[in-house]
SEFIMI-358534 format. One line per field, with one value per atom (N, C-alpha, C): x, y, z; residue in three letters; atom name. Coordinates in Angstrom, 3 decimals. Layout:
<rs>
east: (X	...)
north: (Y	...)
up: (Z	...)
type: (ala	...)
atom: (CA	...)
</rs>
This chain:
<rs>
east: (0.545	1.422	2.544	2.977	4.044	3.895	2.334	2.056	1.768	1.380	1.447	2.357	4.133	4.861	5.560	5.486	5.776	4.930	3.528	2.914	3.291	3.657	4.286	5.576	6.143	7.679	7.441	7.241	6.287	5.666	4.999	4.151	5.493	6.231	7.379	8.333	9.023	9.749	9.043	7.613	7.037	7.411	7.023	6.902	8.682	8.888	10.919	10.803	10.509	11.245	10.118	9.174	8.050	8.724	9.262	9.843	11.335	11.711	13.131	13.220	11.828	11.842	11.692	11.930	11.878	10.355	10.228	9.383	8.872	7.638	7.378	7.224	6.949	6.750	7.871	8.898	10.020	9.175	9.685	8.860	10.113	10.972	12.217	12.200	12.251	11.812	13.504	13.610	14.945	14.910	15.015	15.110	16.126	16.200	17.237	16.814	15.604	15.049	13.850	14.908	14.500	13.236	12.672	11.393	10.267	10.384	9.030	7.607	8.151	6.912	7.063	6.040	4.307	4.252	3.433	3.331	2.440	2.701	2.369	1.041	-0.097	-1.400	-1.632	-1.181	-0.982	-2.364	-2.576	-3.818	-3.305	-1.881	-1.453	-1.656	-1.043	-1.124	-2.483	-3.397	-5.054	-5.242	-5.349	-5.655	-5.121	-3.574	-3.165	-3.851	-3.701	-4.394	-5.850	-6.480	-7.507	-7.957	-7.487	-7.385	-6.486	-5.501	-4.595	-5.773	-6.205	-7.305	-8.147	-8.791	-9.976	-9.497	-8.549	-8.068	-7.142	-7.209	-6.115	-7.408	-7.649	-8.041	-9.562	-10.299	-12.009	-13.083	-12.137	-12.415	-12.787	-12.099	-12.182	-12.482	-11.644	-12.067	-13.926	-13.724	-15.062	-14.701	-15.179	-14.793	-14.141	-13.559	-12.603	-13.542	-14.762	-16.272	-17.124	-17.054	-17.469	-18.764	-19.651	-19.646	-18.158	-17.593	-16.864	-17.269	-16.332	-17.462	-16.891	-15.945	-15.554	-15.203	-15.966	-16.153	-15.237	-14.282	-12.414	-11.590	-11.674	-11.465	-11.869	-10.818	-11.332	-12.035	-12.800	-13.339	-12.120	-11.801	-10.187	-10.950	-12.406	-12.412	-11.893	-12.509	-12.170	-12.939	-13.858	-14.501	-13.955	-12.781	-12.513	-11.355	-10.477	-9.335	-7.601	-7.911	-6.987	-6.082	-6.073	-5.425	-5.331	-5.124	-4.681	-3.308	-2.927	-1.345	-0.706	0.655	1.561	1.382	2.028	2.264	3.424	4.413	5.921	4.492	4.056	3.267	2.191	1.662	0.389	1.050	2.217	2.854	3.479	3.959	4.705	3.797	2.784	1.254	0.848	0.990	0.444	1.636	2.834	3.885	3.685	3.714	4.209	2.920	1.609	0.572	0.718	-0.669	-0.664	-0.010	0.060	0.075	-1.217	-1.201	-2.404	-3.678	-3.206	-4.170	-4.009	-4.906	-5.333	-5.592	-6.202	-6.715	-5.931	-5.703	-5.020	-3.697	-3.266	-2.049	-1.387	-0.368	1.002	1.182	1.442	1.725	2.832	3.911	5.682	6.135	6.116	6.463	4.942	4.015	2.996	2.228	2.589	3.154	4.406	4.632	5.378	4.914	6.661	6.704	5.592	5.896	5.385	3.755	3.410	1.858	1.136	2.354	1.937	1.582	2.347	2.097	0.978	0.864	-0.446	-1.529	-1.679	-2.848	-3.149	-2.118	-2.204	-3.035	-2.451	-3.061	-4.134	-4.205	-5.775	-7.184	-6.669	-7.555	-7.312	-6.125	-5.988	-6.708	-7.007	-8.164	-9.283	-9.854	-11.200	-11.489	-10.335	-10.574	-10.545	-11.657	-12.285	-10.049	-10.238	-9.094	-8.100	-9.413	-8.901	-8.110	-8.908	-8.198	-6.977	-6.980	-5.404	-4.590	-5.009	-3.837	-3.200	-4.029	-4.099	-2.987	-3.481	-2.691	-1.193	-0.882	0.025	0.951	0.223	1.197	1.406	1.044	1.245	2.255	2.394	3.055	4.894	4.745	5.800	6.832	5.332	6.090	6.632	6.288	6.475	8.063	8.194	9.095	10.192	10.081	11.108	11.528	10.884	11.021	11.845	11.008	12.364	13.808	13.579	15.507	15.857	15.193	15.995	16.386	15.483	16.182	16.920	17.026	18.182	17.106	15.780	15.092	15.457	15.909	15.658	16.593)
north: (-32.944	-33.083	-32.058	-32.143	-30.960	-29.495	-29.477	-27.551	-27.564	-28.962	-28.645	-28.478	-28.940	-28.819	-27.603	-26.895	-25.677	-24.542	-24.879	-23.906	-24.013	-25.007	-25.283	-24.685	-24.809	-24.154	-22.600	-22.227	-20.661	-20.313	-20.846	-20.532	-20.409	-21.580	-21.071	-20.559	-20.561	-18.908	-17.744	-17.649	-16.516	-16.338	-17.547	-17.068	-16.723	-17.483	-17.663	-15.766	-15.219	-14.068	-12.993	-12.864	-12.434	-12.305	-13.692	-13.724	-13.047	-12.566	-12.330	-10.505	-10.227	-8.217	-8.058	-6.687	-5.940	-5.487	-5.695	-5.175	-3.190	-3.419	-1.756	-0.851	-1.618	-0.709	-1.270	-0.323	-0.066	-0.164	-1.163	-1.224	-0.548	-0.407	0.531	1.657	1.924	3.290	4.207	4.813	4.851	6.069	5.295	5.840	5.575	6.303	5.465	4.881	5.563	4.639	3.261	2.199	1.226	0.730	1.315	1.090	2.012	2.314	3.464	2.295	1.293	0.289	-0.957	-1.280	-0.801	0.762	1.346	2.826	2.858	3.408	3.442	4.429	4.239	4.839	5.969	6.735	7.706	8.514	9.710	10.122	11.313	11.611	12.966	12.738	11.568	11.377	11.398	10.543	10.185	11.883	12.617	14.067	15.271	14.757	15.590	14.739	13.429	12.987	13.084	13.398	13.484	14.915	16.054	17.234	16.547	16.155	15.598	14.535	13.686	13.092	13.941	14.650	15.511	16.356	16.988	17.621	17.178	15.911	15.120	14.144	13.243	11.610	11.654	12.270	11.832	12.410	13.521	13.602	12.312	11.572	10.322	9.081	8.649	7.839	7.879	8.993	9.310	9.097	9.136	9.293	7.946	7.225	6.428	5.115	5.452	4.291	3.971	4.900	4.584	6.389	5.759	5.438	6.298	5.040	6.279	6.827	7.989	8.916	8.907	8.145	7.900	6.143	5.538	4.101	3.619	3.980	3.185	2.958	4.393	4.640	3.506	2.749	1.337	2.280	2.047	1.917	1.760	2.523	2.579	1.321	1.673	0.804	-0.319	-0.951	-2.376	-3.215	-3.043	-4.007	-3.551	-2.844	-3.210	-3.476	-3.328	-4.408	-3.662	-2.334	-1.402	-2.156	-3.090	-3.517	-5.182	-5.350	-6.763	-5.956	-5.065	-4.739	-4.171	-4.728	-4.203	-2.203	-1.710	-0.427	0.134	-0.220	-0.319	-0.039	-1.030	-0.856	0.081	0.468	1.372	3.005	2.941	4.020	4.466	3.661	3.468	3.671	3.424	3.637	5.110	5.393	6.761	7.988	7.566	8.377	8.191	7.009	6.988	5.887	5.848	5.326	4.219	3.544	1.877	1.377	-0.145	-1.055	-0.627	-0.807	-0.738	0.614	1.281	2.219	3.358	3.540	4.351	5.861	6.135	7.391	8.010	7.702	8.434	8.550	9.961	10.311	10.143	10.434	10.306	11.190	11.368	12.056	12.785	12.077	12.314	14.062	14.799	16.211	16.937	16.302	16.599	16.865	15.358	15.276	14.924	15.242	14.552	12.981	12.342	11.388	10.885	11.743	11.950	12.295	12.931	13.862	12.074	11.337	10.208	8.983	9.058	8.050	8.853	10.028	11.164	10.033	10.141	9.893	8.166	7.179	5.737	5.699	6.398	6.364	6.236	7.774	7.940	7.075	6.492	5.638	4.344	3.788	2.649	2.922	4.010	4.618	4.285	3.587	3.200	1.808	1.325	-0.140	-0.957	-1.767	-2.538	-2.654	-2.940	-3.402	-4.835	-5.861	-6.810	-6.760	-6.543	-6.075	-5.078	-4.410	-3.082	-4.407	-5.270	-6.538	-7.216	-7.510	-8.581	-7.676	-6.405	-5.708	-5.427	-5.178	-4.597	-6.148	-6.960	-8.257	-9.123	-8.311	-8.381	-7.567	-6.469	-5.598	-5.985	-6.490	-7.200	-7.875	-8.668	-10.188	-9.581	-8.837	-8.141	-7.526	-6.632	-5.765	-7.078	-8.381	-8.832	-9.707	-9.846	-10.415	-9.354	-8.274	-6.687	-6.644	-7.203	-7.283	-8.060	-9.598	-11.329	-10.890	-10.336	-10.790	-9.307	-8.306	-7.070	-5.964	-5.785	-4.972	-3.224	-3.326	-1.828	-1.199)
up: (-32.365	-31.215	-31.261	-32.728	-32.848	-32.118	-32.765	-32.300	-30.414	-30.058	-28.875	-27.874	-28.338	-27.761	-28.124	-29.491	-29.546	-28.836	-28.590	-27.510	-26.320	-26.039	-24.219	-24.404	-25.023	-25.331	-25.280	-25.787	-25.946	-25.046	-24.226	-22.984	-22.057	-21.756	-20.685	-21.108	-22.398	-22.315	-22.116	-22.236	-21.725	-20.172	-19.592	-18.242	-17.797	-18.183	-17.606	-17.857	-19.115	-19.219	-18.479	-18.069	-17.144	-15.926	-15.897	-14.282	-14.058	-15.037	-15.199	-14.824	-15.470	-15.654	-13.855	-13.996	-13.102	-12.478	-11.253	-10.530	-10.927	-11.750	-12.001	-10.289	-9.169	-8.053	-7.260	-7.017	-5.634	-4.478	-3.764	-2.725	-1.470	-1.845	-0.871	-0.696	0.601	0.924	1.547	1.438	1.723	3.462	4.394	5.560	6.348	7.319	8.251	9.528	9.871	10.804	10.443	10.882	10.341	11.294	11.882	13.253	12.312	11.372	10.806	10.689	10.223	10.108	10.891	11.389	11.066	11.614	10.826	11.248	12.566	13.564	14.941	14.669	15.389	15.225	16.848	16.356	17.879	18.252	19.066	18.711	17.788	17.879	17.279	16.031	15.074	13.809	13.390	14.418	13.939	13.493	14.311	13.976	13.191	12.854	12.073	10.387	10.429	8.966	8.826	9.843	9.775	8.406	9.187	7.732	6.542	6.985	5.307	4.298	5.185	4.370	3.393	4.676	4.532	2.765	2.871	1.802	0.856	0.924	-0.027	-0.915	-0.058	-0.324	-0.693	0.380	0.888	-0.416	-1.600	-2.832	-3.676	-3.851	-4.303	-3.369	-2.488	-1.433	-0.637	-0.186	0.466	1.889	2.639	4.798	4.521	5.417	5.632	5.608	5.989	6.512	5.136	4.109	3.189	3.335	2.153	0.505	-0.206	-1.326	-1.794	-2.521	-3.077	-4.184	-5.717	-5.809	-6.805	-6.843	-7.995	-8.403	-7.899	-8.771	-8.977	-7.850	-6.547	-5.344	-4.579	-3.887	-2.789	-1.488	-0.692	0.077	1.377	2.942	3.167	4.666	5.099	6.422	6.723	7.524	7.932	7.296	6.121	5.563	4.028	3.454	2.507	2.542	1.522	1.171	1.599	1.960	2.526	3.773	4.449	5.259	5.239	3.993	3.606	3.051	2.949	2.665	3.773	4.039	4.658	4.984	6.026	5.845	4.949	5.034	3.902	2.018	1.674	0.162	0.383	1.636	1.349	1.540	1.867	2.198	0.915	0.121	-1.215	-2.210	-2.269	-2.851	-3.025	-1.910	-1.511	-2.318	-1.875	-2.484	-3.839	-4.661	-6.243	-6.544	-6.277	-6.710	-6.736	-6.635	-6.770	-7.900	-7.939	-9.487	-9.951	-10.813	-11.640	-11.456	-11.061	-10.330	-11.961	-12.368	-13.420	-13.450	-11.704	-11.779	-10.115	-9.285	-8.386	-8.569	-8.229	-8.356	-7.189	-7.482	-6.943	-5.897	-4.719	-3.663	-3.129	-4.143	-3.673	-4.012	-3.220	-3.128	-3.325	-3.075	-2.314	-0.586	-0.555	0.268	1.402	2.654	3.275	3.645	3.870	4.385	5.909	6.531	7.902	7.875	6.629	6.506	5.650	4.690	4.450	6.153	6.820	7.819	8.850	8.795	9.520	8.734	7.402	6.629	6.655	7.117	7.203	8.510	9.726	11.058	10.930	10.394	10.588	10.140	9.020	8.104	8.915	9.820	10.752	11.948	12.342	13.548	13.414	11.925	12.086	11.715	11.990	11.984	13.425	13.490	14.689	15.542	16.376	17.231	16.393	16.618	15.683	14.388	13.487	12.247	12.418	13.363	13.715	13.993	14.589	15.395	14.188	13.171	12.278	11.187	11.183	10.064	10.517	11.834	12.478	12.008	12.733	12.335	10.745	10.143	8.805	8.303	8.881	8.657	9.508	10.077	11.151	10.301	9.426	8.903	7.428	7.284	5.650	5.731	7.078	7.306	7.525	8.211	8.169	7.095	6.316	5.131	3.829	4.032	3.586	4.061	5.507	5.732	5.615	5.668	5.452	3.655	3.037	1.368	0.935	2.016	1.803	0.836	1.059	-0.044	0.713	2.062	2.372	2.116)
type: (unk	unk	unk	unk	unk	unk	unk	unk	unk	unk	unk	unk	unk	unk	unk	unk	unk	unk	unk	unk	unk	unk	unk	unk	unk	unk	unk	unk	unk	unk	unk	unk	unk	unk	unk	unk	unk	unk	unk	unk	unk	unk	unk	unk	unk	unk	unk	unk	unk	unk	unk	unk	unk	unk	unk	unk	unk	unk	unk	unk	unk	unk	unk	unk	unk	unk	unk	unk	unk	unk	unk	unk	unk	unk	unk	unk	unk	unk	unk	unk	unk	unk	unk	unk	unk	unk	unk	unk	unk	unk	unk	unk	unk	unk	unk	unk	unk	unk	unk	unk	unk	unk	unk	unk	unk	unk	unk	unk	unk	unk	unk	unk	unk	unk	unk	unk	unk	unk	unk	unk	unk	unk	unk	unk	unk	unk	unk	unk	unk	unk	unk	unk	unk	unk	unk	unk	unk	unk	unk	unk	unk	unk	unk	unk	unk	unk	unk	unk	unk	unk	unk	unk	unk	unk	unk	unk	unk	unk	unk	unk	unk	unk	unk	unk	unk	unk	unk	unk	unk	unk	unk	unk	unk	unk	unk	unk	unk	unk	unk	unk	unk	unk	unk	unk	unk	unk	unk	unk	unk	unk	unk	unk	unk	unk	unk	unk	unk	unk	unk	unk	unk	unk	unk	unk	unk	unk	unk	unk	unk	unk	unk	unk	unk	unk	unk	unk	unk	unk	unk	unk	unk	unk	unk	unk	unk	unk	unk	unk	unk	unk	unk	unk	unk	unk	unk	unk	unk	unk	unk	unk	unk	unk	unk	unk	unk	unk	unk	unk	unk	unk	unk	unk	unk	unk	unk	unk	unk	unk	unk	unk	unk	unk	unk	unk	unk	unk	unk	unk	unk	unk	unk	unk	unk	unk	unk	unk	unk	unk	unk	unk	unk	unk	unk	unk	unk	unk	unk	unk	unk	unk	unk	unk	unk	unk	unk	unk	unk	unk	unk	unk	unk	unk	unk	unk	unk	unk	unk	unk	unk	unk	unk	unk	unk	unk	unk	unk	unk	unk	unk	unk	unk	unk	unk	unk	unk	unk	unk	unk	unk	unk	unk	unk	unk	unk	unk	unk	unk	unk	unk	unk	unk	unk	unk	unk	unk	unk	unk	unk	unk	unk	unk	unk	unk	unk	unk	unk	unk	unk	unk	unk	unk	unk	unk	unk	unk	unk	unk	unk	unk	unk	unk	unk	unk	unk	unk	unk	unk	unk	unk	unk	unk	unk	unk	unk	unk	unk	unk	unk	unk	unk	unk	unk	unk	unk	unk	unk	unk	unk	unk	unk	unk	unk	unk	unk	unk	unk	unk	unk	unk	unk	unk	unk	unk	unk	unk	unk	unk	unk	unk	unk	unk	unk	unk	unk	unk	unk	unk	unk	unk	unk	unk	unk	unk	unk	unk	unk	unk	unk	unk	unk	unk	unk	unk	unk	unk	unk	unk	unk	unk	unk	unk	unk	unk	unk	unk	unk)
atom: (N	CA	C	N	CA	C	N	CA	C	N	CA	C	N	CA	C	N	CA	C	N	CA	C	N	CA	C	N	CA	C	N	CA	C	N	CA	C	N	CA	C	N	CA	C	N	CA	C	N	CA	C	N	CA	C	N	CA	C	N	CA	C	N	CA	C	N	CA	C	N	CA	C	N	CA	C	N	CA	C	N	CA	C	N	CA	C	N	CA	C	N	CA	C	N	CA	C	N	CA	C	N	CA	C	N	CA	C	N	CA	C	N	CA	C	N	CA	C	N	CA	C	N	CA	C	N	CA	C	N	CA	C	N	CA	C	N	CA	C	N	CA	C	N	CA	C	N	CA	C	N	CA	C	N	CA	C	N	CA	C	N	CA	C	N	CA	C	N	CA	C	N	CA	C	N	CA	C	N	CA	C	N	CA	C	N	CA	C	N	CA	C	N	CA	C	N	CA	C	N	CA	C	N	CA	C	N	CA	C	N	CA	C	N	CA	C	N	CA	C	N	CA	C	N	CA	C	N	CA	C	N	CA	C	N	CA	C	N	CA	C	N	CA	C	N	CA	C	N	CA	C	N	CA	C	N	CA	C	N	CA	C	N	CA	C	N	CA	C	N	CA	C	N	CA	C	N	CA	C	N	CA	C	N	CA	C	N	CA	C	N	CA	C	N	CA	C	N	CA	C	N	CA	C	N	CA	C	N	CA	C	N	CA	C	N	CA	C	N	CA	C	N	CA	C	N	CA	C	N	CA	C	N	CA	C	N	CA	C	N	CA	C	N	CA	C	N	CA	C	N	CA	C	N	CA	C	N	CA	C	N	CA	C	N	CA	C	N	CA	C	N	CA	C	N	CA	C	N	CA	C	N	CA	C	N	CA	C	N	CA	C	N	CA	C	N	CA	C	N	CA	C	N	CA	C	N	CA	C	N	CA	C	N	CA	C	N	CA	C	N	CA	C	N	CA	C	N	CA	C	N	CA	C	N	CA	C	N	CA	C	N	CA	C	N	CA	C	N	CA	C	N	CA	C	N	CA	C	N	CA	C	N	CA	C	N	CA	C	N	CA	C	N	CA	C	N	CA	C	N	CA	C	N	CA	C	N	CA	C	N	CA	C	N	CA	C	N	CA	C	N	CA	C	N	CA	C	N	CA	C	N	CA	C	N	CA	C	N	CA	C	N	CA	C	N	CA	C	N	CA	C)
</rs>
């Protein structure tokens, strides 16, 4: 009985101090226009990310529709997991790499800010209507949840 209350003891100071560290990904972007997200899907952006892809991403990713060409690389359409995140984290992603992401680099003075939201469009251009609705309003609820707890 003893060792089991010293493992429970031990198990939640683990978590207490887990919960205590710092977030490894800044999700703050530092702008002044506070309207950047959800990133608006124009036809200008679709086409300027269309080459930024082309010569950035579709190395690893593969076309936006699939196959990718590298394992590790998610898949960006509407049938993979690319628009279950906010635009604010896939934008933040793109600049200073995912969590856990092992093999894509980092984008920040690679690219621009703007050549980053070119390259969100475009990859949001090939998702069914629905899913653009579903993500857009995900992206809504995320952004106001960034200003109710002061993250921007």
């Amino acid at each position: 009985m003893k060792k089991l209350v010293i493992a429970v003891l031990v198990l939640l100071i683990a978590l207490a101090l887990s919960a205590c560290g710092d977030n490894s990904i800044d999700t703050r972007v530092d702008l002044d226009d506070a309207s950047q997200f959800p990133i608006d899907v124009t036809d200008e952006r679709v086409a300027a990310g269309e080459s930024i892809y082309s010569a950035n991403c579709a190395s690893c990713h593969g076309p936006v529709n699939g196959p990718v060409t590298l394992d590790a690389a998610p898949i960006h359409s509407d049938a993979g997991h690319t628009w279950h995140h906010p635009d604010r984290l896939l934008f933040q992603w793109v600049l200073d790499r995912p969590p856990l992401a092992a093999i894509m680099p980092a984008f920040r003075g690679t690219l621009s800010e703007e050549e980053v939201a070119e390259v969100l469009a475009y990859i949001k251009s090939h998702w069914q209507p629905a899913i653009q609705e579903r993500h857009r309003e995900g992206s809504i609820q995320y952004e106001a949840q960034v200003v109710e707890f002061g993250m921007k």
